[in-house]
N, C-alpha and C positions, 0 to 999 in steps of 0.2 A: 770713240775710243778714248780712253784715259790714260794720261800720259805720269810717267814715274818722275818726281821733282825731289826727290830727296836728295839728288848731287848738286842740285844747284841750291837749295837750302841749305847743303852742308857749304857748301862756298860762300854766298851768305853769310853764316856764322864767321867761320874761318875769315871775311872782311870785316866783317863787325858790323853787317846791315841788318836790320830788322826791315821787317818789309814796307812798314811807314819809311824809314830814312831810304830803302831801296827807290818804293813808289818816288818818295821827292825829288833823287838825284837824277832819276829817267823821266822826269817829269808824267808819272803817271797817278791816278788816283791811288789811296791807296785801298779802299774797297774795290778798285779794277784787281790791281796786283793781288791781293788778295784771292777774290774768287778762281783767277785764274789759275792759280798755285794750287789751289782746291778743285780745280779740272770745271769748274762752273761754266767757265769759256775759254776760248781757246788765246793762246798768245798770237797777234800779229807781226808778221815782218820785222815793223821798225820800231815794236817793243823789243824783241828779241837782240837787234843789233844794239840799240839804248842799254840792256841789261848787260850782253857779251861785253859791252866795252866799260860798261862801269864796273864790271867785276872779271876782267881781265879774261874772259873765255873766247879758248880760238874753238873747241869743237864742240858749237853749238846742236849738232844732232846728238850727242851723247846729253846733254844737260836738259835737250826739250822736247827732244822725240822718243827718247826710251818708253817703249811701253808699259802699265804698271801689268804688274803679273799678280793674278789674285793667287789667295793663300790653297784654295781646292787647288787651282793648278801649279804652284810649288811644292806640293806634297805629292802629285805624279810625280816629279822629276826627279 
């Protein structure tokens, strides 16, 4: 399943992180952070808490679990 990251990309921004200065402050690669944001591999646990506290998010199912919705099935709805 692929997961929708553009809330938490837009917070991101909205911090002033690029995902190099993101990956460093959470001490993650930043070709990890990277692929993951691009759904390559999944986020773990205590990336997720690493990310929620460097960018101030209390509800982390909305920024990581959202699922992406593709564009055929937005245009049923």
């Amino acid at each position: 399943m692929e997961y929708d990251y553009s809330l938490l990309r837009e917070t991101m921004r909205d911090e002033r992180h690029s995902i190099r200065s993101l990956a460093k402050a959470t001490d993650m690669h930043y070709g990890t952070l990277s692929g993951k944001l691009n759904n390559k591999s999944e986020f773990r646990v205590s990336e997720i808490i690493a990310i929620a506290r460097e960018l101030d998010i209390s509800d982390v199912v909305r920024y990581f679990f959202t699922p992406k919705v593709r564009k055929t099935e937005q245009e049923k709805q």
